[in-house]
C-alpha positions as CSV (number, residue, x, y, z in Angstrom):
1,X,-64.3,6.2,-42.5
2,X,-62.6,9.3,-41.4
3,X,-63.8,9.4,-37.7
4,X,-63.0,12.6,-35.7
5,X,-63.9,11.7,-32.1
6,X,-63.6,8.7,-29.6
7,X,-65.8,6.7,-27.7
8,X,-65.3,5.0,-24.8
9,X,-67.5,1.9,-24.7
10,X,-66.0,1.1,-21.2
11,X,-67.6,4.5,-20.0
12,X,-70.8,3.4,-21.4
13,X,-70.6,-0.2,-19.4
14,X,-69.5,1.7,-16.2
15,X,-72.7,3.8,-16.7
16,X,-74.8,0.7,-17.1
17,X,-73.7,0.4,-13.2
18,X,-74.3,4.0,-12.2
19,X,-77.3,5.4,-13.5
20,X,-79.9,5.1,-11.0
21,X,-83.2,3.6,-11.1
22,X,-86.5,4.4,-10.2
23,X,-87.5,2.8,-7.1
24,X,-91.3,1.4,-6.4
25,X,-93.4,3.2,-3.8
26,X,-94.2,1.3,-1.1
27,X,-98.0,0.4,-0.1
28,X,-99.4,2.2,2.7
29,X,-99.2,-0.3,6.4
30,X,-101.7,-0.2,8.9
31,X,-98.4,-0.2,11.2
32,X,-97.5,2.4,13.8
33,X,-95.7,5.4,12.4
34,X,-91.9,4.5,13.8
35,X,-92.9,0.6,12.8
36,X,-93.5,1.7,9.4
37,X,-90.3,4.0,9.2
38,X,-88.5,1.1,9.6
39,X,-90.2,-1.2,7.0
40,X,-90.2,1.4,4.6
41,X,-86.4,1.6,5.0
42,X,-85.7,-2.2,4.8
43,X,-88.3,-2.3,1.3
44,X,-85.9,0.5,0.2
45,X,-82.7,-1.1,1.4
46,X,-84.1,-4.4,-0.4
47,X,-85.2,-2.5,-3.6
48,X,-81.8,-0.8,-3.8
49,X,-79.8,-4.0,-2.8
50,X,-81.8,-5.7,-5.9
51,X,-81.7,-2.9,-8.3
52,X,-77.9,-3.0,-7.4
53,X,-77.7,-6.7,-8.4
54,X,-79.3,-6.4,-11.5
55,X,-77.0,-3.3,-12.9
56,X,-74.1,-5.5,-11.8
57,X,-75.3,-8.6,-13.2
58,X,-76.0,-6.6,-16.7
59,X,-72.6,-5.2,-16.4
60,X,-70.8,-8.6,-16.1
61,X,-73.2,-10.2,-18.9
62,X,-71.6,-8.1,-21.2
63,X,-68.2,-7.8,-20.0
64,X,-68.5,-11.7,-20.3
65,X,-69.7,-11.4,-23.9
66,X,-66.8,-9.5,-24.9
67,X,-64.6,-11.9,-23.2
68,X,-65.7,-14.9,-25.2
69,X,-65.8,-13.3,-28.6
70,X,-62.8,-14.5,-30.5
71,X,-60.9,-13.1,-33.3
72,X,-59.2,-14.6,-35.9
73,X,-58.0,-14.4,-39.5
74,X,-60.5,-15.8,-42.3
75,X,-58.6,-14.7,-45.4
76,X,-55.4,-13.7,-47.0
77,X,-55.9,-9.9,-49.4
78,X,-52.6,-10.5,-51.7
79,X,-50.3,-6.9,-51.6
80,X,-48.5,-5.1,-49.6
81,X,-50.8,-1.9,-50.0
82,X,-54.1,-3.3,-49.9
83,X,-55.9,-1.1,-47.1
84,X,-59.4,-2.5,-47.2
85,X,-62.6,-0.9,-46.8
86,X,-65.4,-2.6,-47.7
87,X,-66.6,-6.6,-47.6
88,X,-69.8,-8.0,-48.8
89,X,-71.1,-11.4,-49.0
90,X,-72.8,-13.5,-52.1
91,X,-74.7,-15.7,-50.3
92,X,-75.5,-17.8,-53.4
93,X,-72.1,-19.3,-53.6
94,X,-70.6,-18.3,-49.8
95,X,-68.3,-15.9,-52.1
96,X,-67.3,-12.9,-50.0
97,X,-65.8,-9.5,-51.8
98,X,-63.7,-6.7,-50.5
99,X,-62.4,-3.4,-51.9
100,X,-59.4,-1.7,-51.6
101,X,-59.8,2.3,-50.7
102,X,-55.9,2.4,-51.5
103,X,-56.4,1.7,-55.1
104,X,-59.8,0.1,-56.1
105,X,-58.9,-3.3,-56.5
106,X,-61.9,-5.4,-55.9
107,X,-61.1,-8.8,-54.3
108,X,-63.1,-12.2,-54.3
109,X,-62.9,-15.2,-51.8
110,X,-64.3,-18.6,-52.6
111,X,-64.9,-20.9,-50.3
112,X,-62.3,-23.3,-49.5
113,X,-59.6,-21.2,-50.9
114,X,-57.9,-18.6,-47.4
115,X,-56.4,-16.5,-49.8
116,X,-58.8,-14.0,-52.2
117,X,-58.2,-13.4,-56.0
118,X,-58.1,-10.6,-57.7
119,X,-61.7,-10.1,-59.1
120,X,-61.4,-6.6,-60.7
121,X,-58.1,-5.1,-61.2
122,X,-56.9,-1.6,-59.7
123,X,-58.1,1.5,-61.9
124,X,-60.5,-0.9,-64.1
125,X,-63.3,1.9,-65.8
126,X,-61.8,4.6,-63.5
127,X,-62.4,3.4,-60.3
128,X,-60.4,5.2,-58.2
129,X,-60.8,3.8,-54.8
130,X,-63.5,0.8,-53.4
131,X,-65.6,1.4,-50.1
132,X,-68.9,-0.4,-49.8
133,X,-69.7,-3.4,-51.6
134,X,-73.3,-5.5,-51.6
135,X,-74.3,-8.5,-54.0
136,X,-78.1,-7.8,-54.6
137,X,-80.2,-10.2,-55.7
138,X,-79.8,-10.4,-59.7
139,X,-76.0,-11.3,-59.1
140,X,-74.9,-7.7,-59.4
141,X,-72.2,-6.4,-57.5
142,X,-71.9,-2.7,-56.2
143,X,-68.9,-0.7,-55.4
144,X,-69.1,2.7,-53.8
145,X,-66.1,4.8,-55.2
146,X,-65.9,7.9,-52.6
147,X,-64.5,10.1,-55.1
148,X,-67.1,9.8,-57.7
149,X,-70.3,7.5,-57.3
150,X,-71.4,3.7,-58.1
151,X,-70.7,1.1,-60.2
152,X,-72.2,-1.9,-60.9
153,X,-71.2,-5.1,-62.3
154,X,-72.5,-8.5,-63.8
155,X,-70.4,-11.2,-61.3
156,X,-70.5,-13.9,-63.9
157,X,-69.4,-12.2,-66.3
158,X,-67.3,-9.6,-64.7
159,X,-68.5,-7.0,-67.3
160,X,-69.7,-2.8,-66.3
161,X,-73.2,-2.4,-66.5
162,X,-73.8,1.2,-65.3
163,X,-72.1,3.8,-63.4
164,X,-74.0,6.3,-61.3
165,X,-72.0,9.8,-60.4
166,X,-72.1,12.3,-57.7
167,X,-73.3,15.6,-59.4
168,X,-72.0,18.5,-59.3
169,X,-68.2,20.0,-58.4
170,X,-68.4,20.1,-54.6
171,X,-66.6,17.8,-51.9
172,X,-67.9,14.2,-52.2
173,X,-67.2,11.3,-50.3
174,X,-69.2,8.0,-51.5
175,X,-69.6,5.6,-48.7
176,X,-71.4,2.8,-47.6
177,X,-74.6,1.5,-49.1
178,X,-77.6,-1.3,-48.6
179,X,-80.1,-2.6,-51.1
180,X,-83.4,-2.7,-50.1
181,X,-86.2,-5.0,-50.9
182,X,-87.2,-3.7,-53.7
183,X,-84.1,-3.4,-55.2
184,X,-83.6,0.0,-55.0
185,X,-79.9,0.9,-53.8
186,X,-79.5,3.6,-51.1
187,X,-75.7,5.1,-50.4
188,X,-74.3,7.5,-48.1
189,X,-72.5,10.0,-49.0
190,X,-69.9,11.6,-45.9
191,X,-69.6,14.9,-47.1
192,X,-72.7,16.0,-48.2
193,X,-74.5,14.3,-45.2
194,X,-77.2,13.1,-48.2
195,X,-78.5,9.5,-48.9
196,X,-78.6,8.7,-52.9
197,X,-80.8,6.6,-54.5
198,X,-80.7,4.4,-57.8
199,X,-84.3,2.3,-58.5
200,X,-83.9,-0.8,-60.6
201,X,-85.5,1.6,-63.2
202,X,-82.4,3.7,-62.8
203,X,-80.3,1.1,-63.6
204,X,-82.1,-0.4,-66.4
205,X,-82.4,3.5,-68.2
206,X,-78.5,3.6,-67.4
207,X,-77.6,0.1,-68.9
208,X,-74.5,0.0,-70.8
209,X,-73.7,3.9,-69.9
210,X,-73.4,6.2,-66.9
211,X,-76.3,8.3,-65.4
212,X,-76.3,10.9,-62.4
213,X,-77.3,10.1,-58.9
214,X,-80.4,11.3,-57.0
215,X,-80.4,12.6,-53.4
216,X,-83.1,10.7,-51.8
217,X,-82.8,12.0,-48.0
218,X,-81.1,15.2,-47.5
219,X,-80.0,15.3,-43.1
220,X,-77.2,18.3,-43.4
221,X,-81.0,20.2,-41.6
222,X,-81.2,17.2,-39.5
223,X,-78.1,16.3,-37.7
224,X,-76.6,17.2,-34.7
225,X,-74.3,20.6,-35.3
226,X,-71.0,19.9,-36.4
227,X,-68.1,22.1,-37.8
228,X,-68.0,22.5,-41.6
229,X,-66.1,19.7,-43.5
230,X,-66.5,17.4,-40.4
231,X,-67.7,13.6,-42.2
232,X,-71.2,12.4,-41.0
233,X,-73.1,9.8,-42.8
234,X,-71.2,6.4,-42.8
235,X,-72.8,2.7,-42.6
236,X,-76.6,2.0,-43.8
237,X,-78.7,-1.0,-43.6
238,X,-82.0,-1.5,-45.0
239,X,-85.0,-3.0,-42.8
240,X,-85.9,-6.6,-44.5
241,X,-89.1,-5.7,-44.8
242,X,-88.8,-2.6,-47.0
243,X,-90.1,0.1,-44.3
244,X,-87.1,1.8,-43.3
245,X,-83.4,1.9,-43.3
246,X,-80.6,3.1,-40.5
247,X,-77.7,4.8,-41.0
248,X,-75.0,6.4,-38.8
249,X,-73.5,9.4,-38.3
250,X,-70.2,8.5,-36.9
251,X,-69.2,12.5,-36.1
252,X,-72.2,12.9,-33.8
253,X,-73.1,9.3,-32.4
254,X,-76.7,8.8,-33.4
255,X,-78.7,6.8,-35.5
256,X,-81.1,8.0,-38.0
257,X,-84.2,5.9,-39.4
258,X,-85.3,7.5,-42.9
259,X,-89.0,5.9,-43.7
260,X,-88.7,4.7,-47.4
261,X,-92.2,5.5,-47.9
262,X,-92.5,8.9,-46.6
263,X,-89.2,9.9,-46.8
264,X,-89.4,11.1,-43.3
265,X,-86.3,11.4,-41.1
266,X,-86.1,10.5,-37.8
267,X,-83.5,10.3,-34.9
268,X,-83.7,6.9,-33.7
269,X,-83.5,6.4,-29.7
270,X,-80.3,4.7,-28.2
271,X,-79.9,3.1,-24.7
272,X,-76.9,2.0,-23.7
273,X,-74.0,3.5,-26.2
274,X,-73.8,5.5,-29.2
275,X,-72.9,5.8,-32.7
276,X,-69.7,7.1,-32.9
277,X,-66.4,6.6,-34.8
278,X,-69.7,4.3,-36.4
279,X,-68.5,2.7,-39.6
280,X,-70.0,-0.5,-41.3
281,X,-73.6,-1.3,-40.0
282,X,-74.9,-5.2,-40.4
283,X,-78.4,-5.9,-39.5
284,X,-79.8,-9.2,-39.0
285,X,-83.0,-10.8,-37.4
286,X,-83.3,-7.9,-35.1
287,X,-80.0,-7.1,-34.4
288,X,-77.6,-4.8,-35.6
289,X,-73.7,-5.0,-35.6
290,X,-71.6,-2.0,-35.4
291,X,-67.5,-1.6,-36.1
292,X,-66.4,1.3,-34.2
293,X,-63.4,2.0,-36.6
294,X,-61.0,4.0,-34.2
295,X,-62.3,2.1,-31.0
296,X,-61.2,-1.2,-32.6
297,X,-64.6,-2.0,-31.1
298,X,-67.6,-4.3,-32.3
299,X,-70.8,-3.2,-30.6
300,X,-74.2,-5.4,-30.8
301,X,-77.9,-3.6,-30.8
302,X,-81.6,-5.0,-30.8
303,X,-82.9,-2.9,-32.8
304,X,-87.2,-2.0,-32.1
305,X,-89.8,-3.3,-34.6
306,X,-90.2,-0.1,-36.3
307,X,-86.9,0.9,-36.6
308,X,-87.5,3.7,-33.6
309,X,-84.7,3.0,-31.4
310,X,-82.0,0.5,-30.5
311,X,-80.5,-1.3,-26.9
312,X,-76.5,-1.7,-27.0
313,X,-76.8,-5.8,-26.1
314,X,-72.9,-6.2,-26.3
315,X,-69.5,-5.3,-26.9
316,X,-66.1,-6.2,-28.0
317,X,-63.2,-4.3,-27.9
318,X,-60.2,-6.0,-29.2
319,X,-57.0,-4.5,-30.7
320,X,-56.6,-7.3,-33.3
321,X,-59.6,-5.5,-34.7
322,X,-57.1,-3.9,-36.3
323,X,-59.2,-0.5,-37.5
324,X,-62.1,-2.4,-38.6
325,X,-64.3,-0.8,-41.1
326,X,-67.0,-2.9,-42.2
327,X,-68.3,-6.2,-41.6
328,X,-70.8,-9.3,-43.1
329,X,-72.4,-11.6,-40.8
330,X,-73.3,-15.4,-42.2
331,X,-73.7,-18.5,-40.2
332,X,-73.2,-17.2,-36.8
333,X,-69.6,-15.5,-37.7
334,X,-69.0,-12.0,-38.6
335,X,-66.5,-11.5,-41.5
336,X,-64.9,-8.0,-40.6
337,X,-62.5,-6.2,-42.6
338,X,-59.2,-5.3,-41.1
339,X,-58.3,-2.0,-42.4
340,X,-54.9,-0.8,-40.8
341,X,-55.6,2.7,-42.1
342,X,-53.7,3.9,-38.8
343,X,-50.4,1.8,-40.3
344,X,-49.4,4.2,-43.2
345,X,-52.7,4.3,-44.5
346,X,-54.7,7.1,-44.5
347,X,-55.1,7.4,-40.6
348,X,-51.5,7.6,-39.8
349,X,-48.1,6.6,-40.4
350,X,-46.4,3.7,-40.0
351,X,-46.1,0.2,-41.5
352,X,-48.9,-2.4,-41.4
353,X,-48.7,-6.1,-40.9
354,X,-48.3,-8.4,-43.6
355,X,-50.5,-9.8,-44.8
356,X,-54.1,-7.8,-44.7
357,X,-56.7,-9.9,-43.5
358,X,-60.3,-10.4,-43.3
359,X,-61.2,-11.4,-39.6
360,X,-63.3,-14.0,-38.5
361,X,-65.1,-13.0,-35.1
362,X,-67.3,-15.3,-33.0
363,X,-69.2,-14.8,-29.8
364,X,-70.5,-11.4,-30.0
């Protein structure tokens, strides 16, 4: 949330043109030695003139997807302080839900309806601010709070049913977080650089009270070097099959698979971009969608079978991005939440625009 560098994606296109590629040998000719001089040097002229192409052609392919992405506003978050963080999407009733980091207010749209209701009120059992949200499969919903842990909720009824804490005294800062196919909940947490885990046995042993999470993958070994304090960990997703999940570390640019099996941690191999100023992660079918936060950029990745590494496909840079933070995809749209933090919020001062949306982006 709290990125320290920038990233230029235009850079990373421009290097999609420069970096050079290898070039085929040619096969021996039963020509003389000047005739074959010159048809080595035409295959290479041909090869290079065709290699040139190509990097050109890849270049335009995505400056033309991020041309006909389009951004617009989906819904309305009621206040004048709102600052949103976090969105996730109930995709048994097309409900989407979004949390304030300004005061924890948790809001709900319905379908039909452009502007969201409050669902739980600011300060309700404590909760101090509200970062990453998911709806897992029982109807639960989950709301990181960075300062001190998880809580869940019954949607129907609105009503607590556990809160998980960050032990200890020491910095904290609760981010993002996926559920897996098991059920088993996996956050990040930006300080520490640890990954926390609640099983659904976790949550039943807690029901009705509050319990203490579990670090389940410890990287402050494992990442790049960075300076003490700096945030790492941000956005997680969790592979639909249950082997693996990905998570960012939006200080040094890469992407980390962590095997759920194993628990074996693994830097996953990037062509084409990085990871930086990474904030919400959304991975679907193959692909995974990244919101640059600072970069007001969208980036799009296929992602390898086995989680191992990742192609940048596309990009979108767009200042009505407006500081995005995290994002849902459903029916060929991503919902992406429009933080303003840089607008008198916590990344700079300023005044935002009224009123604090939830964007709509298509094409990318």
């Amino acid at each position: 949330m709290f990125p320290l560098h920038r990233f230029s994606t235009a850079a990373a296109a421009l290097a999609v043109v420069l970096l050079p590629a290898s070039v085929p040998t040619a096969p021996a000719a039963a020509a003389e030695p000047a005739t074959a001089s010159l048809q080595t040097a035409a295959s290479l002229q041909t090869a290079a003139s065709l290699q040139t192409a190509a990097s050109l052609q890849t270049a335009a392919s995505l400056r033309t997807a991020a041309s006909h992405a389009r951004v617009a506003a989906a819904y309305v978050l009621p206040g004048d302080r709102v600052y949103p963080e976090g969105v996730a999407a109930d995709p048994r009733t097309g409900s989407l839900y979004a949390g304030s980091f300004q005061d924890g207010t948790v809001y709900r749209t319905t379908p039909g309806r452009r502007v969201a209701e409050v669902f739980l009120p600011a300060g309700a059992d404590g909760r101090r601010t509200a970062n990453g949200l998911k709806v897992d499969r029982a109807g639960r919903l989950w709301v990181t709070d960075s300062t001190a842990g998880v809580s869940v909720y019954d949607i129907r009824s609105r009503r607590l049913l556990a809160r998980f804490d960050v032990p200890g005294s020491g910095a904290r800062f609760v981010n993002d977080l996926a559920i897996a196919p098991d059920g088993a909940a996996y956050l990040t947490d930006s300080a520490r650089a640890v990954v926390y885990r609640v099983t659904p046995r976790d949550l039943a042993d807690a029901r009705g009270g509050r319990a203490t999470l579990t670090p389940r993958f410890d990287l402050d070994g494992v990442l790049e070097p960075h300076e003490p304090g700096a945030f790492t960990l941000n956005g997680i997703v969790a592979d639909p099959a249950g082997r693996f999940l990905l998570t960012a570390d939006m200080h040094g640019g890469d992407l980390y698979r962590l095997d759920v099996v194993t628990g074996a941690v693994r830097k996953a191999a990037l062509r084409g971009g990085d990871m930086r100023n990474a904030d919400g992660l959304e991975l679907q079918h193959g692909r995974l969608w990244t919101v640059h936060n600072i970069d007001n950029a969208i980036t799009r990745w296929r992602v390898a079978r086995d989680g191992t590494g990742a192609r940048r496909e596309r990009t979108l840079t767009d200042a009505k991005l407006q500081l995005p933070t995290t994002l849902v995809r459903g029916r060929g749209t991503l919902y992406v939440v429009r933080s303003q933090f840089d607008k008198g919020g916590p990344l700079g001062d300023g005044t935002p625009e009224i009123p604090f949306t939830i964007a709509a982006v298509r094409g990318i």
